[in-house]
PDB file of N, CA, C and O in Angstrom:
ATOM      1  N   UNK A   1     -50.243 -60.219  13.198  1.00  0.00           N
ATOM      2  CA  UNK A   1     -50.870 -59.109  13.899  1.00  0.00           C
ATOM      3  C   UNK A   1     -52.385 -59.165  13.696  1.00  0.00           C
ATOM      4  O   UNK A   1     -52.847 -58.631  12.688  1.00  0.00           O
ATOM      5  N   UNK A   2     -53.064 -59.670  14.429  1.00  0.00           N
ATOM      6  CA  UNK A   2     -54.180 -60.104  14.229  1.00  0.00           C
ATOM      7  C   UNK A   2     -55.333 -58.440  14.713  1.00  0.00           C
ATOM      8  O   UNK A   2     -56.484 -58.223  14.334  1.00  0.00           O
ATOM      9  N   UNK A   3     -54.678 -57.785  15.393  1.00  0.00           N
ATOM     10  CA  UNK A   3     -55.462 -56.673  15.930  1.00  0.00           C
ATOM     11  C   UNK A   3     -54.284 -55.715  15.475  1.00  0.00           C
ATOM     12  O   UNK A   3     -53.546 -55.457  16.427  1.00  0.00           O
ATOM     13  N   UNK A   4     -54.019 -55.300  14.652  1.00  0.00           N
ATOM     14  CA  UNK A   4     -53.120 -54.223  14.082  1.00  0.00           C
ATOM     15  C   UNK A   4     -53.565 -53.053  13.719  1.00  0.00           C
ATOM     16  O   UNK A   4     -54.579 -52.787  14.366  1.00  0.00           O
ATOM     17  N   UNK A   5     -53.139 -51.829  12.629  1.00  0.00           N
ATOM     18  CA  UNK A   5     -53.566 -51.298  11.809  1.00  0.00           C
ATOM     19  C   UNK A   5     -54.009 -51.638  10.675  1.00  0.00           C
ATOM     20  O   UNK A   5     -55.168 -51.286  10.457  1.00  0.00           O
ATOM     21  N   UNK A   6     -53.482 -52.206   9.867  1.00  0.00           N
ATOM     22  CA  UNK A   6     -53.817 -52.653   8.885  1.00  0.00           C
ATOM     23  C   UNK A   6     -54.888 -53.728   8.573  1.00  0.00           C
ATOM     24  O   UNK A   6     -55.078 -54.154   7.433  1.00  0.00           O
ATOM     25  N   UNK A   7     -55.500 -54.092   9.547  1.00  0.00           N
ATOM     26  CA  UNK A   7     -56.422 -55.337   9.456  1.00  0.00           C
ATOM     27  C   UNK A   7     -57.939 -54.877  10.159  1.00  0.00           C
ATOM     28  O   UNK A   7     -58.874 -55.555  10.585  1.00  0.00           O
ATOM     29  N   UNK A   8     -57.760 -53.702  10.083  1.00  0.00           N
ATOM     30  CA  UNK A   8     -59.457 -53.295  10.087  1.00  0.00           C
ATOM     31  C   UNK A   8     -60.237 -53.818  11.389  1.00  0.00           C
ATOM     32  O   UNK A   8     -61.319 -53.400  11.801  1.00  0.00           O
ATOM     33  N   UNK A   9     -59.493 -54.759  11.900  1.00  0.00           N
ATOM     34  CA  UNK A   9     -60.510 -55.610  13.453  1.00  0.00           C
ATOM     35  C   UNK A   9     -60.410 -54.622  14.693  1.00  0.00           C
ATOM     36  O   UNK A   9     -61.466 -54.721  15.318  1.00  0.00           O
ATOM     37  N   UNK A  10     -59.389 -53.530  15.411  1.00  0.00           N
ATOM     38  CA  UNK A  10     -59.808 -53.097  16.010  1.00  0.00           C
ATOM     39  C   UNK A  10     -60.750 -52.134  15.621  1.00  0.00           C
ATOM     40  O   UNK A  10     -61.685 -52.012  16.412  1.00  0.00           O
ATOM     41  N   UNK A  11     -60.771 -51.424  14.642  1.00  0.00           N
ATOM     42  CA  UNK A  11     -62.055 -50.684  14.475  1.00  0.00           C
ATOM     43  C   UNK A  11     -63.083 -51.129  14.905  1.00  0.00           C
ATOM     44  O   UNK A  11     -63.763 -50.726  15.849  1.00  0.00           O
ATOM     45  N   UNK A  12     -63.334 -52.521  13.794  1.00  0.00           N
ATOM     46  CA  UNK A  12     -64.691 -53.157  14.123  1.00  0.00           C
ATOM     47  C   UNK A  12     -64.765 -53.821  15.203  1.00  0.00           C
ATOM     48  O   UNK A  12     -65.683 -54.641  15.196  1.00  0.00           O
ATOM     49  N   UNK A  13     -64.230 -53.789  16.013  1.00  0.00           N
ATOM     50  CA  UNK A  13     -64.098 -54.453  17.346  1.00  0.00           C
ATOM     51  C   UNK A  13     -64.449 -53.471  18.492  1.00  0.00           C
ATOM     52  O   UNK A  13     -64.955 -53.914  19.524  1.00  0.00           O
ATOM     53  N   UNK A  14     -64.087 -51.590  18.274  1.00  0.00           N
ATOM     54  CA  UNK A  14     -64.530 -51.194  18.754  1.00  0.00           C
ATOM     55  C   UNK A  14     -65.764 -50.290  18.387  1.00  0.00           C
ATOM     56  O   UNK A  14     -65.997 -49.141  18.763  1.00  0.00           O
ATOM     57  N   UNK A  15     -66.443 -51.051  17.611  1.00  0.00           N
ATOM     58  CA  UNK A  15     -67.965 -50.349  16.817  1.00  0.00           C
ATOM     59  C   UNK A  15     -68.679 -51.215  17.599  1.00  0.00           C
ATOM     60  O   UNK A  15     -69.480 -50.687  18.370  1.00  0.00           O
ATOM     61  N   UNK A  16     -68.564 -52.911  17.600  1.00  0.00           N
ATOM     62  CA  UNK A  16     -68.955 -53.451  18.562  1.00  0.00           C
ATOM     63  C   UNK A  16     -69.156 -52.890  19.764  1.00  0.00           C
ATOM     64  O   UNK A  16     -70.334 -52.827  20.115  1.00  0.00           O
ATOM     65  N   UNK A  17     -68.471 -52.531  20.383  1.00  0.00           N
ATOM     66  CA  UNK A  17     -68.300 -52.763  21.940  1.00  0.00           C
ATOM     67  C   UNK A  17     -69.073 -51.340  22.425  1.00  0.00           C
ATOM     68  O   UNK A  17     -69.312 -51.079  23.604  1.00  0.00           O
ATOM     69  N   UNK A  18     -69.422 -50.460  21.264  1.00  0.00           N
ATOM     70  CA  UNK A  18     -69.651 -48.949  21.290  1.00  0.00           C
ATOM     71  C   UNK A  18     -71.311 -49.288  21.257  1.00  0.00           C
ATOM     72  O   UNK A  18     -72.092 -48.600  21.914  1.00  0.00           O
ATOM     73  N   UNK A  19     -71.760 -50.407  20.432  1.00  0.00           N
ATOM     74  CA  UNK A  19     -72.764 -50.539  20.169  1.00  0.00           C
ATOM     75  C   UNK A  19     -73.639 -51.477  21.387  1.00  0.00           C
ATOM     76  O   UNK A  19     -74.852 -51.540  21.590  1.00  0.00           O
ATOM     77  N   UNK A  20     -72.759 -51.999  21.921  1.00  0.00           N
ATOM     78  CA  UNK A  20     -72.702 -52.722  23.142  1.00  0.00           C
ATOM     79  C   UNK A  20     -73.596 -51.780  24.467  1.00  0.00           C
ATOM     80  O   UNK A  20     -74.711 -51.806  24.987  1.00  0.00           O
ATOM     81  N   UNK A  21     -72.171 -50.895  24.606  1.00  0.00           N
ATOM     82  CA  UNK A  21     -72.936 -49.759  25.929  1.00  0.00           C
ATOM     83  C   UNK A  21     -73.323 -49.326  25.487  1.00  0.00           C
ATOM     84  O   UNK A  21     -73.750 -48.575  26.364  1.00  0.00           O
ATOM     85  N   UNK A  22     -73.956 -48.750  24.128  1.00  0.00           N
ATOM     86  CA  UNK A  22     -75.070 -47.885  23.827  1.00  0.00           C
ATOM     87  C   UNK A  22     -76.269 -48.526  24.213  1.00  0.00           C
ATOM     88  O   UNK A  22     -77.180 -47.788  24.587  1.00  0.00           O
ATOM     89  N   UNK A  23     -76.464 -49.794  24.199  1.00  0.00           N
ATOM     90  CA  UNK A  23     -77.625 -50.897  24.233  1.00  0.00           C
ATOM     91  C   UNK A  23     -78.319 -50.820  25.542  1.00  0.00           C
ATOM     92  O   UNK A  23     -79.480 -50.671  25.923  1.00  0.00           O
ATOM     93  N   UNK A  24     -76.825 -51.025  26.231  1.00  0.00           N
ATOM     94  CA  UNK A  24     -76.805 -50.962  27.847  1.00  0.00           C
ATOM     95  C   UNK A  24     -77.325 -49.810  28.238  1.00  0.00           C
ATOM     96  O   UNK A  24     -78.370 -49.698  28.880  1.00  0.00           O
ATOM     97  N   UNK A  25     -76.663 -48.977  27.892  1.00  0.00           N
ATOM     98  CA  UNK A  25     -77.140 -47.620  28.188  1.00  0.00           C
ATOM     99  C   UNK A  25     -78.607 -47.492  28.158  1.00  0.00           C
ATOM    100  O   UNK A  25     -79.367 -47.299  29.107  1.00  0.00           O
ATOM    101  N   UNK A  26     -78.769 -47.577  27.404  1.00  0.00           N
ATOM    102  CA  UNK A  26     -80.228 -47.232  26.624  1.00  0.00           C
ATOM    103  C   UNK A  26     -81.131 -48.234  27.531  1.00  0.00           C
ATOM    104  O   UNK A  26     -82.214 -47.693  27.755  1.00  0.00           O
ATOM    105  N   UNK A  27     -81.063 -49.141  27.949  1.00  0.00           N
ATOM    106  CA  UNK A  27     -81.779 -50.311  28.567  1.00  0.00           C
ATOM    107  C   UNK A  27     -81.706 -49.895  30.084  1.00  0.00           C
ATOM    108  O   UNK A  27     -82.580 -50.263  30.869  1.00  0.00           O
ATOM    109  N   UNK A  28     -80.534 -49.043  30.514  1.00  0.00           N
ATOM    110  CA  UNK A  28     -80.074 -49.373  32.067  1.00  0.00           C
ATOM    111  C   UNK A  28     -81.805 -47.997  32.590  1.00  0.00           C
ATOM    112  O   UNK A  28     -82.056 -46.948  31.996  1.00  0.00           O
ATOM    113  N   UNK A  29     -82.469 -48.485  33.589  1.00  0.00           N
ATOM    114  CA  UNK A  29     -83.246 -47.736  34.006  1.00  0.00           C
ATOM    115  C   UNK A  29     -83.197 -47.137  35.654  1.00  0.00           C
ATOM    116  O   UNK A  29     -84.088 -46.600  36.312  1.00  0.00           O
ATOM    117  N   UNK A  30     -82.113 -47.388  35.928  1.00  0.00           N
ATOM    118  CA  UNK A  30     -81.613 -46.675  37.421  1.00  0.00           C
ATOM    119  C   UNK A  30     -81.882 -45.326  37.501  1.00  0.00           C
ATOM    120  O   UNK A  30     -82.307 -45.025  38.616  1.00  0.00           O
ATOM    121  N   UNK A  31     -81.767 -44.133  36.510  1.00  0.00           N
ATOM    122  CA  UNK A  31     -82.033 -42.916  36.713  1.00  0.00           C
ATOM    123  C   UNK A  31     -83.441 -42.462  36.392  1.00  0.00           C
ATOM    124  O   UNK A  31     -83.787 -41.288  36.525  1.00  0.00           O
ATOM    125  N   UNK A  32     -84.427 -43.640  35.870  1.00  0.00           N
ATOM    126  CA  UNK A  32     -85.815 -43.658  35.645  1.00  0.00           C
ATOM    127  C   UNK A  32     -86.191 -42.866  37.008  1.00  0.00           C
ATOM    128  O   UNK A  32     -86.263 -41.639  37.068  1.00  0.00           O
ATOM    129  N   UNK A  33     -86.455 -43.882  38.263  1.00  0.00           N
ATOM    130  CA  UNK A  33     -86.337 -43.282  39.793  1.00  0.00           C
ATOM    131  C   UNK A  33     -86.327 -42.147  40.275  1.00  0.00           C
ATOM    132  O   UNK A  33     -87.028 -41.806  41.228  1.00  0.00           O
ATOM    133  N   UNK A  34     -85.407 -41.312  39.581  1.00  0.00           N
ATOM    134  CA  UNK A  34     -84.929 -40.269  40.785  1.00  0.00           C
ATOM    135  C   UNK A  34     -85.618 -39.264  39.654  1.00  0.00           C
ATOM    136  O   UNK A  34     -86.104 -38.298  40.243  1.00  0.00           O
ATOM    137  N   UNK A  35     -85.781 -39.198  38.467  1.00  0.00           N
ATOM    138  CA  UNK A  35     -86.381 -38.476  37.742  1.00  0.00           C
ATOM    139  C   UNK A  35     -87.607 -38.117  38.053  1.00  0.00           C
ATOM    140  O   UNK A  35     -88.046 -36.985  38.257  1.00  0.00           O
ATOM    141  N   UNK A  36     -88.516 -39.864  38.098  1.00  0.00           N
ATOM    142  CA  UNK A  36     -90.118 -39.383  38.610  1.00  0.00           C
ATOM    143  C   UNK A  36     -90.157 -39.046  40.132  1.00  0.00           C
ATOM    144  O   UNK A  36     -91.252 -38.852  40.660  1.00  0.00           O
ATOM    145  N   UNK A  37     -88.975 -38.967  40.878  1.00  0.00           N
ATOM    146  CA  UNK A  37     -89.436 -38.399  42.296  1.00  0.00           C
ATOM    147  C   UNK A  37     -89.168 -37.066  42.088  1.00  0.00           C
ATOM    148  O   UNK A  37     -89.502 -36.306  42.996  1.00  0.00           O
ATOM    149  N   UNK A  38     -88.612 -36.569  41.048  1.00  0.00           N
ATOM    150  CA  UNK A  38     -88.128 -35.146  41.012  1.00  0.00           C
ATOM    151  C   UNK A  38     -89.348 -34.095  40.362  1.00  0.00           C
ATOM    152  O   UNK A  38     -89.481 -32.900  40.624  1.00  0.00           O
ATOM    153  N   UNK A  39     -90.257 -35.003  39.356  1.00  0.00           N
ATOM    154  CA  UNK A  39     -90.738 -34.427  39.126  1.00  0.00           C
ATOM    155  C   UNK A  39     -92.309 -34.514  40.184  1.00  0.00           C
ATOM    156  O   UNK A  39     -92.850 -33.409  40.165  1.00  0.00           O
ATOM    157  N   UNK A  40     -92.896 -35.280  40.827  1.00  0.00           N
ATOM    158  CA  UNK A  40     -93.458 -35.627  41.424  1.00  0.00           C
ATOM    159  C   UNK A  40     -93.397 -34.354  42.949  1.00  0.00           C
ATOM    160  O   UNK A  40     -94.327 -33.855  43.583  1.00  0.00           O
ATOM    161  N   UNK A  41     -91.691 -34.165  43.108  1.00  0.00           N
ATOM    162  CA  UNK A  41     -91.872 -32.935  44.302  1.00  0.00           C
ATOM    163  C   UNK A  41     -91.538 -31.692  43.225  1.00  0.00           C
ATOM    164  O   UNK A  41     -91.131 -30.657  43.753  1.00  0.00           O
ATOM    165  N   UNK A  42     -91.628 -31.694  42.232  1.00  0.00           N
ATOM    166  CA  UNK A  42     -91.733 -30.632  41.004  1.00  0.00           C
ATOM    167  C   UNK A  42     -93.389 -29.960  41.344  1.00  0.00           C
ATOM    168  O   UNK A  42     -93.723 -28.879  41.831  1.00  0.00           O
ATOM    169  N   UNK A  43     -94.168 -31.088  40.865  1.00  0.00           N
ATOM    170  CA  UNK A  43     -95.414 -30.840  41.123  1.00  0.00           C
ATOM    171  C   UNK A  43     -95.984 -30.894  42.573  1.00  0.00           C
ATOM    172  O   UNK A  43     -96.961 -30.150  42.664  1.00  0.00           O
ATOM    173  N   UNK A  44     -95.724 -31.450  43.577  1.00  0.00           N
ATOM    174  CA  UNK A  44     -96.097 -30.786  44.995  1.00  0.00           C
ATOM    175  C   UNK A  44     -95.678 -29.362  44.931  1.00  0.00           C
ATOM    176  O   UNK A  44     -96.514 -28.480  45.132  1.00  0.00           O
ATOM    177  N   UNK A  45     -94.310 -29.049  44.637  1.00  0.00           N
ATOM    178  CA  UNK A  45     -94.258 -27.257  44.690  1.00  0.00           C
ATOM    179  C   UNK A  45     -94.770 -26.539  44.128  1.00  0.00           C
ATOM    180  O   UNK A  45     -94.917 -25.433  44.646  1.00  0.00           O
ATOM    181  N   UNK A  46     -95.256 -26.759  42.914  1.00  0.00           N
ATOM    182  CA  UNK A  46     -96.096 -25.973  42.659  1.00  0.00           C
ATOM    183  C   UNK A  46     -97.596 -26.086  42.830  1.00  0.00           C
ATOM    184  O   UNK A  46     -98.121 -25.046  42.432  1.00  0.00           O
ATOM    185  N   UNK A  47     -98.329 -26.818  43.201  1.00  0.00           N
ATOM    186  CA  UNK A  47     -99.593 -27.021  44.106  1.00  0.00           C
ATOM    187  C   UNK A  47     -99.717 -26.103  45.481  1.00  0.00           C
ATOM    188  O   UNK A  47    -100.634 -25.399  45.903  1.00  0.00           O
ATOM    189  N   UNK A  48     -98.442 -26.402  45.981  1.00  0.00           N
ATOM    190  CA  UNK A  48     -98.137 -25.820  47.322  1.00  0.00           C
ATOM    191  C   UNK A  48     -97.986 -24.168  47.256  1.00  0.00           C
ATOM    192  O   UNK A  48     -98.312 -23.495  48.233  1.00  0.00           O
ATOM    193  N   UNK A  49     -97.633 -23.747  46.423  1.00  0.00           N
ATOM    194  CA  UNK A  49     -97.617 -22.154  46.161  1.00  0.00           C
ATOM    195  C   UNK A  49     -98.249 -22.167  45.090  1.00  0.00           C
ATOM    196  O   UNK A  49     -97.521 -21.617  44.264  1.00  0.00           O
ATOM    197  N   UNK A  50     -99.423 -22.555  44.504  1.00  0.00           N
ATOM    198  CA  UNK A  50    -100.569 -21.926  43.761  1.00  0.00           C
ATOM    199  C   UNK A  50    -101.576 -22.028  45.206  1.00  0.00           C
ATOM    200  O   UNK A  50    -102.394 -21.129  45.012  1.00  0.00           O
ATOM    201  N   UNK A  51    -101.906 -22.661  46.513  1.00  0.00           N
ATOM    202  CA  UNK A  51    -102.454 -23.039  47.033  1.00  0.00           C
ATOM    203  C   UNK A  51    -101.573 -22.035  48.600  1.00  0.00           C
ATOM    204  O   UNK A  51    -102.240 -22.343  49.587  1.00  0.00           O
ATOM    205  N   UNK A  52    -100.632 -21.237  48.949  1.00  0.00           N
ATOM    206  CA  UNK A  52    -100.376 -20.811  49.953  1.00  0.00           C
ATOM    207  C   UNK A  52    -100.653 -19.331  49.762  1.00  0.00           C
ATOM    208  O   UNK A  52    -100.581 -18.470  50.639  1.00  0.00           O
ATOM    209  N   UNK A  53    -101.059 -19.118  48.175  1.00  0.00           N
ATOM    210  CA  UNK A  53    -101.360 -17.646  47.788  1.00  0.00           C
ATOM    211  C   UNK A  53    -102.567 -17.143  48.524  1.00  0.00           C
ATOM    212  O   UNK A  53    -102.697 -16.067  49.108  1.00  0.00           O
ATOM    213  N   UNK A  54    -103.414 -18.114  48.388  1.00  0.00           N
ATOM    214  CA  UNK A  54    -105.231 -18.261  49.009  1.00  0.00           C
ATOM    215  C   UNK A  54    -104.735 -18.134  50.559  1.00  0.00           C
ATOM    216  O   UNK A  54    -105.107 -17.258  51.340  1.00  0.00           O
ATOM    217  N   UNK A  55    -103.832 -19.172  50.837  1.00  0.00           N
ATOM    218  CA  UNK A  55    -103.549 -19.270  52.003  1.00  0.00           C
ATOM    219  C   UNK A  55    -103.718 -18.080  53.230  1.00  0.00           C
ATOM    220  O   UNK A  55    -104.440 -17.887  54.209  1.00  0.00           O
ATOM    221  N   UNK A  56    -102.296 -17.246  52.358  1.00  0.00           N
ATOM    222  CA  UNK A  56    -101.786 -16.108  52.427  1.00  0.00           C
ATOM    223  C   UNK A  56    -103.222 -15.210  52.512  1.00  0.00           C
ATOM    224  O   UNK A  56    -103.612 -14.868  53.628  1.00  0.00           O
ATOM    225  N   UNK A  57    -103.648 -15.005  51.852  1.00  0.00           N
ATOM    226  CA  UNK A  57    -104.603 -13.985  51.666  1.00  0.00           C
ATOM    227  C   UNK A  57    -105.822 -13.752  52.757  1.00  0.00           C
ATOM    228  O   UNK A  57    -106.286 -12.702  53.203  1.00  0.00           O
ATOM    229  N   UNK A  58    -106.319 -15.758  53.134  1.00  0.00           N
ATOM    230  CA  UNK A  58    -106.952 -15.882  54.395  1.00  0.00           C
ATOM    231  C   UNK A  58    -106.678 -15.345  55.604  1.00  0.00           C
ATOM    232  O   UNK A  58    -107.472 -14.897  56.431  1.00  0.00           O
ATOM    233  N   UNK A  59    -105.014 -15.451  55.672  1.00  0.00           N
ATOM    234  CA  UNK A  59    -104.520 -14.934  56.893  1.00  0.00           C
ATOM    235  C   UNK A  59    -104.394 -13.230  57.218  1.00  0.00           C
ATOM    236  O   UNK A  59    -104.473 -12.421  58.142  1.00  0.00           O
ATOM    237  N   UNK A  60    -104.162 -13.320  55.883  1.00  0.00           N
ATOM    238  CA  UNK A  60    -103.861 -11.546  56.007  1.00  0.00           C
ATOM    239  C   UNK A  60    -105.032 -10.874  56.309  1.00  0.00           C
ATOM    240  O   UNK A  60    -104.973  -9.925  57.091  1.00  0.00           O
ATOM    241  N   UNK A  61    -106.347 -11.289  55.701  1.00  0.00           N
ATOM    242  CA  UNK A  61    -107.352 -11.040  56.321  1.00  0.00           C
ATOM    243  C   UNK A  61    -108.192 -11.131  57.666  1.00  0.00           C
ATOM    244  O   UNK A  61    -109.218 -10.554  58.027  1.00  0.00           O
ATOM    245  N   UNK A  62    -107.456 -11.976  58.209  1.00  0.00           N
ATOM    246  CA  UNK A  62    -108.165 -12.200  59.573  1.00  0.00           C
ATOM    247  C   UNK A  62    -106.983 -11.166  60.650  1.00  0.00           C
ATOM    248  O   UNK A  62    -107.415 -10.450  61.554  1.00  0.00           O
ATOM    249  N   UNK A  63    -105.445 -11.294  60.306  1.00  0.00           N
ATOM    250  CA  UNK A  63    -105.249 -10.240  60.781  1.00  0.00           C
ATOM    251  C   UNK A  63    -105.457  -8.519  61.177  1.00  0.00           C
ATOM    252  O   UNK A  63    -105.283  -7.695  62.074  1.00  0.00           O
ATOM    253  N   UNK A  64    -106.081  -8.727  59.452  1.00  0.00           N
ATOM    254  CA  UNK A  64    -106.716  -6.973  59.291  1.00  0.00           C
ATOM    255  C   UNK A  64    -107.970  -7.320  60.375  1.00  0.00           C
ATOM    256  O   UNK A  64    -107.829  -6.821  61.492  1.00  0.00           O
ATOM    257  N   UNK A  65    -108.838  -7.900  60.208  1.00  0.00           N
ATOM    258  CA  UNK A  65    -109.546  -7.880  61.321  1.00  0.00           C
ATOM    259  C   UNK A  65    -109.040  -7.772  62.596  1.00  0.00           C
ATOM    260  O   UNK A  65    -109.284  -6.710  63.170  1.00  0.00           O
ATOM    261  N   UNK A  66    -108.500  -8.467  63.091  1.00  0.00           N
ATOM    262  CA  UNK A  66    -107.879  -8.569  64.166  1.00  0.00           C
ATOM    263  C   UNK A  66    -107.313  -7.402  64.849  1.00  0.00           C
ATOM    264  O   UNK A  66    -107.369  -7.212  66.064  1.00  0.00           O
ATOM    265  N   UNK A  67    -106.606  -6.416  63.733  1.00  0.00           N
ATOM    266  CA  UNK A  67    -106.316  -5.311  64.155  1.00  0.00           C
ATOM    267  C   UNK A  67    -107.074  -4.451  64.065  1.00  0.00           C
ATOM    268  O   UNK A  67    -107.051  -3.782  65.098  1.00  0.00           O
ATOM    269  N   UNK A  68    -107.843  -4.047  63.279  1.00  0.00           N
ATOM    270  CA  UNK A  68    -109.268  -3.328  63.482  1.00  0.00           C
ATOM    271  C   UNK A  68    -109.454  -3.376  64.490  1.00  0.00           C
ATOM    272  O   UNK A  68    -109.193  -2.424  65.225  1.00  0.00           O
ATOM    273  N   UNK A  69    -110.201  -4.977  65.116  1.00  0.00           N
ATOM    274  CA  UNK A  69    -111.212  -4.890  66.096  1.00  0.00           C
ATOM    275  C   UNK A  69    -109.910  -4.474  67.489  1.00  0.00           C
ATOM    276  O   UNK A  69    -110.379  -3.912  68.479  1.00  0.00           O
ATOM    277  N   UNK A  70    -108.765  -4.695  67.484  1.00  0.00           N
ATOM    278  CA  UNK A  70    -108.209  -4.152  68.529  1.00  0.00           C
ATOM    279  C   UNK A  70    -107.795  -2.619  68.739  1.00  0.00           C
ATOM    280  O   UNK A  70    -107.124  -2.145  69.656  1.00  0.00           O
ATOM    281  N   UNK A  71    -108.365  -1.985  67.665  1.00  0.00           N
ATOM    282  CA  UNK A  71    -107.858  -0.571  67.594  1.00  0.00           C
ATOM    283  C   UNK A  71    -108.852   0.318  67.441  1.00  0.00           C
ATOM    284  O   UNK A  71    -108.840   1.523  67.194  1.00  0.00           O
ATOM    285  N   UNK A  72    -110.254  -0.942  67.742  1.00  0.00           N
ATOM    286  CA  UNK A  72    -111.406  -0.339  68.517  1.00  0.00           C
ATOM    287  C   UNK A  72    -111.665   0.101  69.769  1.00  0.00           C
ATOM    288  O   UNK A  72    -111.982   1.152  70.326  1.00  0.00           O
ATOM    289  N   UNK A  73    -111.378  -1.299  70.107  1.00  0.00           N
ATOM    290  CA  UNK A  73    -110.859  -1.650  71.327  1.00  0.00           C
ATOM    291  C   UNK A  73    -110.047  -0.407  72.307  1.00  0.00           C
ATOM    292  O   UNK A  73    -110.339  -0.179  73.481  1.00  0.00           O
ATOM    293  N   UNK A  74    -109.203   0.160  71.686  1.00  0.00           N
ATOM    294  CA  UNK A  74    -108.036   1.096  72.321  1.00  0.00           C
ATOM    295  C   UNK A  74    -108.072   2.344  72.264  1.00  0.00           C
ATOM    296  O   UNK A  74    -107.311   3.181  72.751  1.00  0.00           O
ATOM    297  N   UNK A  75    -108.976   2.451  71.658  1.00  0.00           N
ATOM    298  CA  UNK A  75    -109.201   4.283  71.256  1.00  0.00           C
ATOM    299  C   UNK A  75    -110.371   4.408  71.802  1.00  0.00           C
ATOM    300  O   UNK A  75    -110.948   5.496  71.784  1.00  0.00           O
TER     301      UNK A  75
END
C-alpha cells in the first residue's frame, strides 16, 4: 500500500499539490484586469459627480435667470 494510511504519502502528497495551487494562484494575474478597470471607472465616478455639482449649479442659475427675465417680460 504505497498511498495508504499508515504511510504518511498521501498527506504529503497532498501538502504538495496544496502548495502547488497556492503558487499558481498567487502567480495567476487574470483578475489583475478587471480590478484596474474597476477602479479606474471607480475614479471617473467620482470626478464626474464632484464635477456635475458645479455643473448643476451653472444650470440652475441660468435658469433662474431665464425665468426672471421671462416674468419680466409677462407682467
Amino acid at each position: 500500500m504505497p498511498y495508504g494510511e499508515g504511510s504518511g504519502r498521501s498527506r504529503a502528497g497532498a501538502c504538495l499539490i496544496l502548495e502547488l495551487i497556492s503558487a499558481k494562484t498567487l502567480l495567476d494575474e487574470r483578475g489583475q484586469d478587471v480590478i484596474e478597470y474597476a477602479l479606474v471607472v471607480a475614479l471617473i465616478a467620482l470626478a464626474a459627480t464632484a464635477g456635475l455639482s458645479t455643473v448643476a449649479a451653472s444650470i440652475g442659475s441660468a435658469f433662474s435667470k431665464v425665468g426672471h427675465a421671462l416674468s419680466t417680460y409677462t407682467s
